[in-house]
N, C-alpha and C positions, 0 to 999 in steps of 0.2 A: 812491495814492488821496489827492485833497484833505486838508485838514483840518474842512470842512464840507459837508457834503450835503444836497440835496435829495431826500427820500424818504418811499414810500408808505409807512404804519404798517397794520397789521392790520384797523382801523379806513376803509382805504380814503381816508384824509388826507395830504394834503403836511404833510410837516415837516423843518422846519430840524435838520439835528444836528451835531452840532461830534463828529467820529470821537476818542476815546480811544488807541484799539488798534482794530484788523483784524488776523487770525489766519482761516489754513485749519486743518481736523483732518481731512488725509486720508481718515483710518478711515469718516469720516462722511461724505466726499465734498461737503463745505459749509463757507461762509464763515463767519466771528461777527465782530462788532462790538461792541463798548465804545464806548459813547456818551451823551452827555449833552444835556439841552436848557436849557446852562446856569443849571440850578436849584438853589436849596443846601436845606439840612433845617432845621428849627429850631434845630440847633447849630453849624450853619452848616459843615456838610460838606454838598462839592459830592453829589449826588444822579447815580447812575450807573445806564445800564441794560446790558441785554445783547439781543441778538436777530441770528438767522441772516441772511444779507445775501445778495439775492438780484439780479442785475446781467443786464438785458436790453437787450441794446442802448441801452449808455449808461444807462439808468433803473434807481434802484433799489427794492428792495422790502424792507421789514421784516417778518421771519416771525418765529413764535414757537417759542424750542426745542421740541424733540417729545419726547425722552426724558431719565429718568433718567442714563443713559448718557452722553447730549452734557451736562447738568450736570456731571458728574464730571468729564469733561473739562476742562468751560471753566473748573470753578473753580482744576485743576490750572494752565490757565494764566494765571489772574488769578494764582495764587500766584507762579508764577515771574517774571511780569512784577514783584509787589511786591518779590519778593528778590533779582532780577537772575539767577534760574539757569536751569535748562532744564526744559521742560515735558516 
């Protein structure tokens, strides 16, 4: 996968996003993406999102997790990406 993409957002908009991490969770049978639209916060940490990544013939789509369950998960593997271990 690139490092940036062109992608629908929920909203039905093209937007540029610079990829983080891409990650499958089998169990969900779905992709996720870590992605930024190079923004920082007032403290000037970069600004991060998350959302299921959906891939149609070449084009992609931004969907919104759907459960409790897939949160659990992704933050399991934001954690392991932060510490270097295994999700």
């Amino acid at each position: 996968m690139p490092d940036k993409i062109s992608a629908t957002n929920e909203k039905g908009e093209t937007v540029e996003i610079e990829i983080i991490a891409a990650f499958e969770i089998p169990d969900f049978s779905r992709k996720y993406v870590i992605y930024s639209y190079n923004e920082v916060d007032p403290n000037g940490l970069a600004k991060l999102h998350v959302s299921q990544l959906i891939e149609e013939a070449g084009k992609y789509t931004l969907a919104n997790v759907e459960t409790d369950d897939e949160w659990t998960r992704i933050k399991s593997v934001m954690r392991a990406i932060i510490t270097g271990g295994n999700a």
